[in-house]
C-alpha positions in Angstrom: 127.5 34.1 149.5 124.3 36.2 150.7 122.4 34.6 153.1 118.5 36.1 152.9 116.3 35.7 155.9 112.8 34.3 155.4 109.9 36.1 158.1 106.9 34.2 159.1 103.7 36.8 158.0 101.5 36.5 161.4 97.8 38.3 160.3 96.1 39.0 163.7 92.8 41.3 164.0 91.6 43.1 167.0 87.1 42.1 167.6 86.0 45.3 166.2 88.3 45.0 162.8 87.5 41.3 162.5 85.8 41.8 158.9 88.2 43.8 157.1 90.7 41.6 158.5 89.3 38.2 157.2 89.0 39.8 153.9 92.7 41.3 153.7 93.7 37.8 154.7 91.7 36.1 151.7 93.1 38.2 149.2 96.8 37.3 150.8 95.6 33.6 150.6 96.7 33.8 154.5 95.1 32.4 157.3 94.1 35.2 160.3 95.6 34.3 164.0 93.7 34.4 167.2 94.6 36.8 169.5 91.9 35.1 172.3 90.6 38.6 173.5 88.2 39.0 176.4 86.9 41.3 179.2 87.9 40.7 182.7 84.4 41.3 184.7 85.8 44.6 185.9 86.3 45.7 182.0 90.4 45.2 181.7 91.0 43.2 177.9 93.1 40.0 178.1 95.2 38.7 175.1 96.9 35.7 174.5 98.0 34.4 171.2 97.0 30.6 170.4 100.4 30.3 168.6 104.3 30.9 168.8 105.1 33.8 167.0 108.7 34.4 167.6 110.7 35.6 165.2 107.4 36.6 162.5 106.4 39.8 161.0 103.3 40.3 162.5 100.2 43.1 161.4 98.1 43.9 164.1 95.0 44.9 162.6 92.8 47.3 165.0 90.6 50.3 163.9 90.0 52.9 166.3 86.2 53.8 166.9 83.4 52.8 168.8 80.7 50.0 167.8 78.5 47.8 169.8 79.3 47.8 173.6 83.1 49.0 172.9 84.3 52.3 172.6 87.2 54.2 170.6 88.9 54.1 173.9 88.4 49.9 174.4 89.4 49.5 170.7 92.5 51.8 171.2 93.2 49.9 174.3 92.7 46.5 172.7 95.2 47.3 169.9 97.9 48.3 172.3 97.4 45.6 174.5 97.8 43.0 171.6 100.9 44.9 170.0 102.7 44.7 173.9 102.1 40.6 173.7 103.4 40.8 170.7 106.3 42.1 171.8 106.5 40.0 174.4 106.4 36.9 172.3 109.6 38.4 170.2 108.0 38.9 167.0 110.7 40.1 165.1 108.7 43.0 163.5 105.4 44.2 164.6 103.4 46.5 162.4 100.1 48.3 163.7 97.8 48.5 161.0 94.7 51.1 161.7 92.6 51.7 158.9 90.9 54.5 161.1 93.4 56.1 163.4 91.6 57.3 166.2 92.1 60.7 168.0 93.3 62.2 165.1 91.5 65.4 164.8 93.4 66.6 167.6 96.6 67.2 165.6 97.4 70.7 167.1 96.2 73.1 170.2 93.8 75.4 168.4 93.7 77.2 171.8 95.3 77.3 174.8 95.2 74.3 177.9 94.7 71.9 174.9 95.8 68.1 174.6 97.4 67.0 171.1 95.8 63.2 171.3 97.3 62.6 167.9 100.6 62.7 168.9 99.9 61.2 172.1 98.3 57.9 170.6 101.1 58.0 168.1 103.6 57.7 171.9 101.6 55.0 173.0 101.8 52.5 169.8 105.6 53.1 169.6 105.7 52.6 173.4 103.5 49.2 173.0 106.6 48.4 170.7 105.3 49.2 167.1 107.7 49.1 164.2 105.8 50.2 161.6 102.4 51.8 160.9 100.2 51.2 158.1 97.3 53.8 157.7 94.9 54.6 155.8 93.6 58.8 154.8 95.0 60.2 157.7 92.8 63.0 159.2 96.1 65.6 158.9 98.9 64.3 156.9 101.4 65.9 159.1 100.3 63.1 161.7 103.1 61.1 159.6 105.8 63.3 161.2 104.4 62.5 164.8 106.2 59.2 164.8 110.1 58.2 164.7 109.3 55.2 162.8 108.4 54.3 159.8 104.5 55.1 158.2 102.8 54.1 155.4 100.0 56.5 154.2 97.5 55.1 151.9 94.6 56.6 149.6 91.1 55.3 149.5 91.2 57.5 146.4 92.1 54.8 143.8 89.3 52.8 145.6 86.0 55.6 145.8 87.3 57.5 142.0 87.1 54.2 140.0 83.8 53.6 141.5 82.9 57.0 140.3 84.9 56.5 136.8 82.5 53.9 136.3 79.2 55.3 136.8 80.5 58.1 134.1 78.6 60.5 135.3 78.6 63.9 133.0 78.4 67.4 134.1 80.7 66.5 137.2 82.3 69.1 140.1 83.9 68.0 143.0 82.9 69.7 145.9 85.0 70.2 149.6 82.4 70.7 152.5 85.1 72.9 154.4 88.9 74.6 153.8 90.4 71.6 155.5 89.1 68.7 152.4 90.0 70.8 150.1 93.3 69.6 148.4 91.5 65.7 149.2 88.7 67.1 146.9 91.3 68.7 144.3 92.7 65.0 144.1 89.7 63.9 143.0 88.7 66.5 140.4 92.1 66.1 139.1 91.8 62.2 139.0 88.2 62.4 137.8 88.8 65.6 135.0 86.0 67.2 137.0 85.8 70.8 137.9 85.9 72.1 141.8 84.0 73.9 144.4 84.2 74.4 147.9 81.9 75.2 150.4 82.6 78.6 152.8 81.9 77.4 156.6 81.7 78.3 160.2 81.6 75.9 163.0 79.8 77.9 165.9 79.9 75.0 168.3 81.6 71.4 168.6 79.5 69.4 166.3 77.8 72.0 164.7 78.3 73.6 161.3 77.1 76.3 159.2 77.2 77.0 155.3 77.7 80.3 154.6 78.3 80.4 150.8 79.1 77.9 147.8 82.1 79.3 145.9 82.5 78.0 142.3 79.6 76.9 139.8 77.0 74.1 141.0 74.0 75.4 139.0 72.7 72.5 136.9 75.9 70.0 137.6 76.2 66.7 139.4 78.1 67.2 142.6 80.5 65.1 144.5 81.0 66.2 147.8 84.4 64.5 149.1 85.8 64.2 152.5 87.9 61.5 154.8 85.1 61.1 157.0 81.7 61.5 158.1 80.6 61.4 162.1 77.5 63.0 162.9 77.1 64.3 158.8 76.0 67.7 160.3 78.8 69.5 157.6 77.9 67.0 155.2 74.0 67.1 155.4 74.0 71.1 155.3 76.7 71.3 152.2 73.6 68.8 150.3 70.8 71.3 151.0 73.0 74.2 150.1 74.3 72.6 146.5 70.7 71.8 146.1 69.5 75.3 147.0 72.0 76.3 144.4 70.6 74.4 141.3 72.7 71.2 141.3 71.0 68.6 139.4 72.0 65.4 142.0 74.7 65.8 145.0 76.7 62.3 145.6 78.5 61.9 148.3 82.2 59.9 149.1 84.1 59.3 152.5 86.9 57.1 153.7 85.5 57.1 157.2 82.2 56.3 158.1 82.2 57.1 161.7 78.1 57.8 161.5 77.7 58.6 165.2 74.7 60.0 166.7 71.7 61.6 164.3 74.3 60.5 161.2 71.7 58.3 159.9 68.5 59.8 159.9 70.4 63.2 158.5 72.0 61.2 155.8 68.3 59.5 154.9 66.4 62.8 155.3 69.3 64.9 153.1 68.4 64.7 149.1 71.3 62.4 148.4 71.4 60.5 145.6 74.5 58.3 147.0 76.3 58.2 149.8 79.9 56.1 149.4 82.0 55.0 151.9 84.4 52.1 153.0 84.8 49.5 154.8 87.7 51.4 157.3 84.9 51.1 159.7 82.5 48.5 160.0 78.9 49.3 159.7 76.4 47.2 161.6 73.0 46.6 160.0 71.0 49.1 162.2 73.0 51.9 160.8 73.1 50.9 156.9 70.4 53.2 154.8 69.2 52.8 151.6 71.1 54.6 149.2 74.5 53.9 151.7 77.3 52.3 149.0 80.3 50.8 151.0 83.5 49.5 148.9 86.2 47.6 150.4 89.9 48.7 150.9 90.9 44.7 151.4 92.7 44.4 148.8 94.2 48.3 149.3 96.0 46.9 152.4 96.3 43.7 151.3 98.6 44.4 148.9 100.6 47.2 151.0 101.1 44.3 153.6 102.2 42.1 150.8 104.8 45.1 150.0 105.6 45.9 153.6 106.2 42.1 154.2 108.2 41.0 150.9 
């Protein structure tokens, strides 16, 4: 006789993660928990779930980064604050999803007296009592190896190259904006049958970038310039003037990421761009949407990895 254990799925979204979460939850036909968060009038977060989940397989959906009044730091905190109640409400799994995972560029000490936050925010959800983490276009794949549980790395590729795929647009190279989104942009190429170029770089400063030289043929082609995210689009912007200065016909843009912080915007608007794609890993409020900005959703991306994960 085999006796097979049925899990309650618990869906329960942190504030900043609230869209992408009610859409994941549509496409599971599920309904999304409240978590009742709120600020303390010192700034501390509260949590308390509105419903017994003991014994469920609860997804705790949080991305890290700032919007609005909250910070990375708050939305960091806010996860880890709802995956310790839910550990203390004896869910019998909990799995942290992050779409974005936050403090990832920090992956290694590049000089001395350095912090490695990767691995340290990768301590702090197994501390909180994770089980499981559900990701999506890590900033350095050998983040994985940071934890001693189980992750599950997903691609926005599928996602940003079938919009591409569809637009069938002729002439095409993929192009990396630096060394480190370079196998990311060979992905593409290889899923798109499109030829590659990469962009020769030096960073002089934090949050500063300069293009040095274009290395493949760009001269009368439509570029895609691929990487897992934009912040202040500084690499991005200058790679756009550079494949233009080159003799590229139109330069389209795709991320994972749309971190858009500081003068993001107005360089993205100003930079001859025919496109710039992204998804929906972040949310992007009104004030900071542009006209030829494109965002796809990766609901049904996680969606189905939850349905996976769960069944």
């Amino acid at each position: 006789m085999e006796l097979v254990t049925h899990k309650k799925l618990y869906l329960v979204a942190g504030r900043i993660s609230r869209p992408l979460a009610e859409s994941i939850a549509a496409e599971l036909g599920e309904s999304l928990g409240e978590p009742n968060l709120a600020d303390f009038s010192n700034g501390e977060i509260h949590c308390r779930f509105s419903e017994s989940i003991r014994g469920s397989d609860a997804f705790i959906i949080q991305t890290h980064c700032h919007a609005g009044d909250m910070s990375i730091n708050d939305a960091l905190m806010e996860h880890l604050i709802m995956v310790d109640a839910a550990r203390r409400a004896s869910a019998k799994r909990i799995t942290v999803v992050c779409p974005h995972y936050g403090y990832a560029r920090q992956d290694r000490k590049a000089s001395g007296r350095e912090p490695i936050t990767a691995k340290l925010v990768a301590n702090l959800l197994v501390s909180a009592g994770a089980n499981r983490v559900l990701t999506v276009d890590l900033h350095a794949q050998q983040i994985q190896g940071f934890f001693d549980i189980p992750v599950d790395h997903l691609y926005a590729a599928p996602v940003l190259t079938k919009y591409f795929r569809d637009k069938q647009l002729e002439d095409l190279v993929i192009v990396a904006p630096d060394v480190g989104s370079a196998k990311m942009a060979r992905g593409f190429a290889k899923r798109l049958g499109a030829s590659f170029a990469i962009i020769d770089k030096r960073r002089p400063k934090t949050n500063m970038s300069e293009v040095l030289n274009v290395v493949g043929d760009v001269e009368g082609m439509n570029c895609l310039l691929v990487d897992d995210m934009v912040d202040t689009a500084g690499t991005l912007s200058n790679a756009v003037v550079a494949l233009k200065e080159r003799g590229a016909k139109a330069v389209y843009a795709a991320a994972t990421h749309a971190l858009l912080s500081g003068p993001a915007v107005e360089r993205l608007s100003d930079a001859p761009l025919e496109e710039m794609v992204v998804t929906n890993t972040i949310h992007i409020p009104e004030n900071k949407r542009f006209d030829n900005l494109k965002i796809l959703s990766v609901g049904d991306l996680l969606a189905k990895a939850i349905d996976h994960v769960h069944s």
